[in-house]
ROBA-26823 format. One record per residue (C-alpha): residue in one letter; x, y, z. Coordinates in steps of 0.02 Angstrom, whole numbers, padded with zeros to 5 digits, always signed. Each point is the difference from the previous one (the first is absolute). Example, Ala and Ser with C-alpha at 12.3 -4.5 7.8 and 13.67 -1.06 7.14 Angstrom:
// ROBA-26823
a+00615-00225+00390;s+00069+00172-00033;
//
This chain:
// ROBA-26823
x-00802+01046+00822;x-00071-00156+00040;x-00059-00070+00175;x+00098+00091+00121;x-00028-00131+00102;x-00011-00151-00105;x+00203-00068+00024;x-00064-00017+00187;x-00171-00067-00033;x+00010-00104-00131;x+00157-00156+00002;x+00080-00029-00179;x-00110-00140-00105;x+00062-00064-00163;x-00103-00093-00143;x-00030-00194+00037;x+00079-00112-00121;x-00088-00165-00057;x+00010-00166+00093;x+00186-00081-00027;x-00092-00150-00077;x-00106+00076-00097;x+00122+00113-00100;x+00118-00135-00025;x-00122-00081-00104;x+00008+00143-00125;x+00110+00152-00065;x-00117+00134+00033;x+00048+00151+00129;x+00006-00059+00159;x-00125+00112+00059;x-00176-00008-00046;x-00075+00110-00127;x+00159+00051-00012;x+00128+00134+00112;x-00122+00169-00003;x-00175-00117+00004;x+00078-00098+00169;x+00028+00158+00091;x-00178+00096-00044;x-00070-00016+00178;x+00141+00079+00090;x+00105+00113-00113;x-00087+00164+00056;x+00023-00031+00183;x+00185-00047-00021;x-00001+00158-00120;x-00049+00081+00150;x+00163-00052+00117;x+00109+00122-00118;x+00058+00144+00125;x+00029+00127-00148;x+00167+00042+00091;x+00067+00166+00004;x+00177-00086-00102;x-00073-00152-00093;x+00138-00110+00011;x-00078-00137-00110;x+00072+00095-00149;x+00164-00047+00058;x-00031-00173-00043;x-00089+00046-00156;x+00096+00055-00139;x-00147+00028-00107;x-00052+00138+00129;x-00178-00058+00011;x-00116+00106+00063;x-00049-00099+00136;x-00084+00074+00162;x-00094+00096-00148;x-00087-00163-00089;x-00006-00067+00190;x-00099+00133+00062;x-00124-00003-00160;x-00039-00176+00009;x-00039-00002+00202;x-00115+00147-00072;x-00065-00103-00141;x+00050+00099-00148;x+00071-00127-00097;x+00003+00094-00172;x+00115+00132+00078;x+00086-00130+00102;x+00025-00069-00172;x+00099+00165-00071;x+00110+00020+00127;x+00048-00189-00012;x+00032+00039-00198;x+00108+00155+00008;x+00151-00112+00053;x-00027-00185-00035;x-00026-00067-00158;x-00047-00158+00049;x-00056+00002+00171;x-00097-00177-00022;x+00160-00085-00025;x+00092+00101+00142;x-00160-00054+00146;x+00015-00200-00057;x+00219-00008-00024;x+00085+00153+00101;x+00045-00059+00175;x-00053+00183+00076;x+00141+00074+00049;x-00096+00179+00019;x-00099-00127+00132;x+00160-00017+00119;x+00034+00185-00018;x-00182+00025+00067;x+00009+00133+00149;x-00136-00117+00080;x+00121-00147-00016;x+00112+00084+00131;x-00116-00042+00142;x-00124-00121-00077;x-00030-00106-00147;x+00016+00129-00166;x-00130+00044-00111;x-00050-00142-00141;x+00040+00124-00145;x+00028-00135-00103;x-00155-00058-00009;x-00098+00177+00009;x+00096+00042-00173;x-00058-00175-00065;x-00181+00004+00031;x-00008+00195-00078;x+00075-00059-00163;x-00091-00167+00000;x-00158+00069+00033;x+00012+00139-00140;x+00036-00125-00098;x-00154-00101+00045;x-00107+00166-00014;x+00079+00038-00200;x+00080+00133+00086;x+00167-00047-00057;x+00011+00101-00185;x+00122+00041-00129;x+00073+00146+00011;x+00006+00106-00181;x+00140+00129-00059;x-00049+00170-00037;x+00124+00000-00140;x+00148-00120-00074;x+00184+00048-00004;x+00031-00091-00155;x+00148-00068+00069;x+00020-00188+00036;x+00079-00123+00148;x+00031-00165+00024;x-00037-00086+00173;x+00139-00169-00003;x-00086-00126+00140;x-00199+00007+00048;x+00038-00014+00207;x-00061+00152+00118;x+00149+00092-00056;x-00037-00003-00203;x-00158+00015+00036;x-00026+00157+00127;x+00109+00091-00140;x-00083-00051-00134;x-00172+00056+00064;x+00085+00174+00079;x+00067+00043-00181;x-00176-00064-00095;x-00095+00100+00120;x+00118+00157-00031;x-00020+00007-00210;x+00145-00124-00053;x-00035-00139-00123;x+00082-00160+00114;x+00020-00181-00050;x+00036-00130+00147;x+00096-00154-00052;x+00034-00179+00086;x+00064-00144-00059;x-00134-00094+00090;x-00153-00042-00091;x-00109+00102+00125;x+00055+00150+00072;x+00027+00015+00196;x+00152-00055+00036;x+00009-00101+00156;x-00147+00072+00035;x-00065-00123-00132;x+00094-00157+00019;x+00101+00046+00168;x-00124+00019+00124;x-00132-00154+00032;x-00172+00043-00033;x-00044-00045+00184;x+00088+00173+00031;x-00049+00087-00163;x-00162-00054-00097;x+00070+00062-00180;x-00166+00070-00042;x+00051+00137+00124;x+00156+00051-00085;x-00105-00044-00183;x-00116+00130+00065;x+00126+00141+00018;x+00077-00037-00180;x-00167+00011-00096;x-00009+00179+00067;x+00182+00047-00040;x-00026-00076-00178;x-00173+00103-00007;x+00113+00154+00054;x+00098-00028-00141;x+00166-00115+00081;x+00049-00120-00161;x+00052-00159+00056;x+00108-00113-00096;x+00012-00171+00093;x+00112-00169-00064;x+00136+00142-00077;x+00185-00026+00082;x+00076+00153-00026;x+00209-00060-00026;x-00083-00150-00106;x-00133+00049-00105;x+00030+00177+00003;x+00192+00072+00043;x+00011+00107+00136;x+00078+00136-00119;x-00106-00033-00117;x-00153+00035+00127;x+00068+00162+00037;x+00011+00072-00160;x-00179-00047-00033;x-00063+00113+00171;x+00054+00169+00060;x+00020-00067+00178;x+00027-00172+00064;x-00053-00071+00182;x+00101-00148+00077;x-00105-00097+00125;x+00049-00175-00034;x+00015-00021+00197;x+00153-00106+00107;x-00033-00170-00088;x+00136-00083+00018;x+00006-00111+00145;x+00116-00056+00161;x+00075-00175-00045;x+00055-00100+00132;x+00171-00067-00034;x+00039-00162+00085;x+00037-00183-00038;x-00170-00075-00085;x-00069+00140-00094;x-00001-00061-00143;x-00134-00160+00050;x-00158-00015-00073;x-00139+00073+00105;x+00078+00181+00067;x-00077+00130-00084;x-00017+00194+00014;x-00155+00064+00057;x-00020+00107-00170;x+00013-00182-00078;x-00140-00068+00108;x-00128+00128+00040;x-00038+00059-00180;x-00041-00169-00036;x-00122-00018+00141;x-00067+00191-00052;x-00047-00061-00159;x-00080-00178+00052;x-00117+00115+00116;x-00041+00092-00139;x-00054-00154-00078;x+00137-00008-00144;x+00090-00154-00040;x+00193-00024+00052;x+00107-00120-00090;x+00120-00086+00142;x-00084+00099+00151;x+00124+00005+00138;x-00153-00052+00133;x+00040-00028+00185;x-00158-00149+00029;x+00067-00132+00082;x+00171+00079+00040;x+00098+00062+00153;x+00054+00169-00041;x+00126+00100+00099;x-00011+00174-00059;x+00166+00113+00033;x-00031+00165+00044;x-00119+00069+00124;x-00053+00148-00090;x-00174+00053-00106;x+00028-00111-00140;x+00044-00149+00127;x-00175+00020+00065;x-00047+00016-00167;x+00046-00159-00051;x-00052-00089+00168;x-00172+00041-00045;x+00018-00069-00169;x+00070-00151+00051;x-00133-00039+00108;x-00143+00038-00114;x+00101-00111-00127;x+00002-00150+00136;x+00154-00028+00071;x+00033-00116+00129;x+00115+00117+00099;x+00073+00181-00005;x+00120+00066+00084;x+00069+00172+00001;x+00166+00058+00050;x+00104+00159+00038;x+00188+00031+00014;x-00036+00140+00151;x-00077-00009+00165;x-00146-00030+00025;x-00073+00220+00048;x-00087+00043+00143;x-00187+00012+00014;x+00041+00184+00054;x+00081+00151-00069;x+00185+00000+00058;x+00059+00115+00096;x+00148+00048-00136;x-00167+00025-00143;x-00090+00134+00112;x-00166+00073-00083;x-00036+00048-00122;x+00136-00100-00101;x-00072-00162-00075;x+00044-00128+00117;x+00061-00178-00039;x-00135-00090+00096;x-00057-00195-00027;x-00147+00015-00087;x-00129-00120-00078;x-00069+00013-00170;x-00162-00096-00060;x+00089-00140-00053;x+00102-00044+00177;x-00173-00016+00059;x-00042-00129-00095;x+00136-00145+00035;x+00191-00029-00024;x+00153+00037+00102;x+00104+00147+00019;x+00186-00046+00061;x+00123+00140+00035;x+00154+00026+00023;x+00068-00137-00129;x+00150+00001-00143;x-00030-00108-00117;x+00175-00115-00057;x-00058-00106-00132;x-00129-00086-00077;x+00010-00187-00006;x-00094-00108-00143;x-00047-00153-00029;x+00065-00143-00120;x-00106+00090-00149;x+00083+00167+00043;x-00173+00062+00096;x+00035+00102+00130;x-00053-00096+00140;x+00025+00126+00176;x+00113+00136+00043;x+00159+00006+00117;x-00026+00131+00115;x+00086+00072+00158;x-00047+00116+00139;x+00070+00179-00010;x+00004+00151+00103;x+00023+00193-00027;x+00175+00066+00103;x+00063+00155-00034;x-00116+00016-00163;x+00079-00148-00077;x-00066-00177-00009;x+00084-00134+00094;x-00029-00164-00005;x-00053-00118+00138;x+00111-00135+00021;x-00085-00201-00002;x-00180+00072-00059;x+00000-00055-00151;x-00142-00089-00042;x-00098-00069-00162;x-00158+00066-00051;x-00094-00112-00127;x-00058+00092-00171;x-00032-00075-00159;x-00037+00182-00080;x+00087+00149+00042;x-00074+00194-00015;x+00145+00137-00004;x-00083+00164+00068;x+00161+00091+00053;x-00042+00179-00101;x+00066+00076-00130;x+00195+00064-00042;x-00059+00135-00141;x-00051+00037-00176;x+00057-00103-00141;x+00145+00040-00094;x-00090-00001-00192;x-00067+00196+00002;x+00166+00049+00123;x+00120-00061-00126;x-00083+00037-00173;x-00048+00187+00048;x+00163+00017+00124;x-00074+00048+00142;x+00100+00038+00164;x-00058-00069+00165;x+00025+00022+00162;x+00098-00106+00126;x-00134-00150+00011;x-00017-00006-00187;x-00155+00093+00012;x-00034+00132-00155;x+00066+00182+00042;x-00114+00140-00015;x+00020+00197+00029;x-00134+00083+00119;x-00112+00013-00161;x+00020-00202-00006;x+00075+00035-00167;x+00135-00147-00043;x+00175+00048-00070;x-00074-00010-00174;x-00109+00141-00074;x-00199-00031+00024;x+00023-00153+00081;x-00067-00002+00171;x-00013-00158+00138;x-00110-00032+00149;x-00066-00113+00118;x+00123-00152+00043;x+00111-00004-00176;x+00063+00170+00091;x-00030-00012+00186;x+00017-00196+00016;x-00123-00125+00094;x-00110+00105+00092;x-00195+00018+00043;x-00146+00014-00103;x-00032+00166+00069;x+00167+00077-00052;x-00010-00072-00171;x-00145+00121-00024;x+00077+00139+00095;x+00165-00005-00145;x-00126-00030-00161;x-00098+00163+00052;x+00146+00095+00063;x+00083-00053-00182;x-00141+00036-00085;x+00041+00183+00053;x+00181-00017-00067;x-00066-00076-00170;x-00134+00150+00000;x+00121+00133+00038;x+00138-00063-00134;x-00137-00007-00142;x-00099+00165+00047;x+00193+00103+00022;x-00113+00072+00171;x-00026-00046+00158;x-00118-00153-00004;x-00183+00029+00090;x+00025-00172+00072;x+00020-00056+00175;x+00170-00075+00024;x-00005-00076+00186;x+00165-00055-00006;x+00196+00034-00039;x+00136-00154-00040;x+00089-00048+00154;x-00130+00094+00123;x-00063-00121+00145;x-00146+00021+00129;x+00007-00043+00184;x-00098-00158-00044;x+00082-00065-00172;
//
């Protein structure tokens, strides 16, 4: 194990992010050198605060059932090739996981009962980052090839952990996506300030040198009919994600200037990555109220403020959570905690506890603010406040409320059965309804994290292997449909 001692000796220390006014000058990661390069003074002696408990209760928060006082215990010893390994056996991309996953194997921590939790996250980021940095990071060959083909629908960490699983196991896969890069919102989702795209561009070049075809700018339903797809491929993999989003259905909607955050932040994705945008929906020089307090909130806060806006706010229909874990979210469940990303630090508002009625707009039909009221949470229900409301001035609008499910194209062409929130059904084997055609990741789970949509593409990876091989499939398969951690 690691320091028996070092949870008592040593406090928790996380990597330093760059000035606020520095990295609003730019969109690179906000910290410098990058995530695993900020952390390269300290990451052995917080490697060295991991207890190696008898019951290591950060798997429960883990469903890809990483090996973690293992790779903790090798790095506080400085073996960072086998540290390395054990990081590999059950993440495929561990580099995106350590910059996007908010850690909930960190408040599952057996330290975190008594003290501040081990900084796991960033442990598994600076072993992948630095094997990267030391060419460490190779493709992995197959001994032999099945003959026998797949096709990987949608290039997020779903598509992809089963498309690399079933390369790296003999099958002949093609991944496509009906963007013009594959990634997903990975790509054009998630700002570069949280995800410098030559990270993710590093992990494709060694699935495509491990074989992984990728087929970008194809729309399967449009170019290429669903049915027609799966005549073409002895197995087919949905993981076209929850995409479509939460509207907001009140008086105003329909004004110029309110926008979904899937409309916005692509936009701003691809202006970092210094292509050209005709009509950029920009935020310089605007107030922006952002609804929804969520991830993708934050993310467009940040964006907004590189951009140059002259305000942002962002608001939240629920209470404002406590700074501590509730006493009804005991550990080691995931507790809803307030918690501030990179971009709160660096300027806006966050308002809680407001409905939103309507949107007013000005003579041009611009929205021009937002007519909110107070509410509160009784019984599990929102009430209103009576006489709060107020105006909040906007002249562009960012809807970040989530995600309702998969669209309807592949559900209805293939007839697919879902579940009771519209996701895509699956069997244990994450097989759909209809013969070889399989579905992970949000498409059959809905909105989730980053880690989970890895955790369903390997698992069906397993299901795909196992239907194709007519044996049990050699594959790890960390999860079953419908089955939930303590920390999920």
């Amino acid at each position: 194990m690691a320091d028996p001692r070092g949870f008592m000796t040593h406090p928790r220390q996380v990597a330093e992010r760059r000035p606020v006014d520095e990295r609003l000058g730019d969109w690179g990661e906000v910290y410098p050198g990058g995530a695993g390069a900020a952390l390269a003074d300290i990451v052995e002696t917080q490697a060295s605060r991991c207890m190696d408990c008898g019951i290591p209760f950060c798997h429960s928060g883990c469903p890809l059932g990483n090996l973690i006082p293992e790779w903790n215990d090798l790095v506080w010893r400085g073996d960072w090739r086998e540290a390395l390994e054990r990081l590999q056996a059950t993440n495929n991309f561990p580099e995106i996981t350590g910059r996007l996953c908010p850690a909930p194997c960190e408040t599952a921590c057996v330290v975190g009962i008594s003290r501040d939790p081990v900084t796991i996250k960033n442990i598994e980021v600076s072993i992948i980052d630095k094997a990267f940095d030391d060419l460490r990071v190779v493709p992995v060959q197959t001994a032999w090839h099945s003959l026998k083909t797949v096709a990987v629908v949608g290039s997020g960490p779903a598509g992809l952990a089963a498309a690399q699983q079933l390369t790296r196991i003999g099958h002949t896969v093609a991944v496509y996506e009906r963007d013009d890069a594959i990634g997903g919102l990975m790509r054009y989702g998630i700002p570069e300030f949280k995800l410098e795209k030559k990270v993710l561009d590093a992990r494709l070049k060694q699935m495509a040198l491990e074989g992984t075809v990728f087929k970008p700018g194809v729309e399967i339903g449009a170019d290429i009919a669903w049915s027609e797809l799966r005549s073409r491929y002895e197995a087919v993999v949905i993981a076209t994600g929850s995409r479509v989003p939460r509207d907001l259905d009140v008086p105003g909607r329909d004004l110029t200037g309110i926008h979904q955050a899937m409309e916005y932040l692509p936009q701003a994705n691809r202006v970092a990555l210094g292509q050209e945008v005709d009509d950029q929906i920009t935020a310089e020089g605007r107030h922006v109220v952002i609804i929804g307090g969520g991830d993708t909130g934050a993310d467009c806060l940040g964006t907004a403020l590189r951009q140059g806006a002259a305000g942002v706010t962002q608001i939240e229909i629920m209470p404002m959570p406590p700074s501590e874990r509730p006493a009804h979210q005991p550990w080691p469940t995931y507790p809803m905690i307030f918690r501030i990303a990179s971009a709160h630090e660096e300027g806006g508002q966050r308002l809680y506890g407001l409905s939103t009625a309507q949107f007013l707009g000005d003579d041009d039909g611009r929205v021009r603010g937002l007519e909110v009221e107070e509410v509160t949470l009784e019984n599990g229900k929102i009430v209103p406040v009576k006489g709060s409301e107020r105006v909040l001035e906007a002249d562009l609008v960012l809807l970040a409320m989530g995600f309702t499910g998969p669209e309807r194209g592949v559900i209805d062409e293939l007839g697919l059965e879902t579940d009771e929130r519209g996701n895509i059904a699956r069997d244990d084997d994450f097989q759909t309804n209809v013969d070889g055609v399989f579905a992970c990741g949000d498409a059959g789970r809905g909105q989730s994290l980053i880690v989970w949509a890895i955790a369903e593409g390997r698992s069906a990876a397993n299901g795909v292997d196992a239907y194709l091989s007519g044996r049990i499939s050699r594959l790890p398969k960390p999860l079953t449909p419908g089955v939930r951690p303590l920390a999920a």
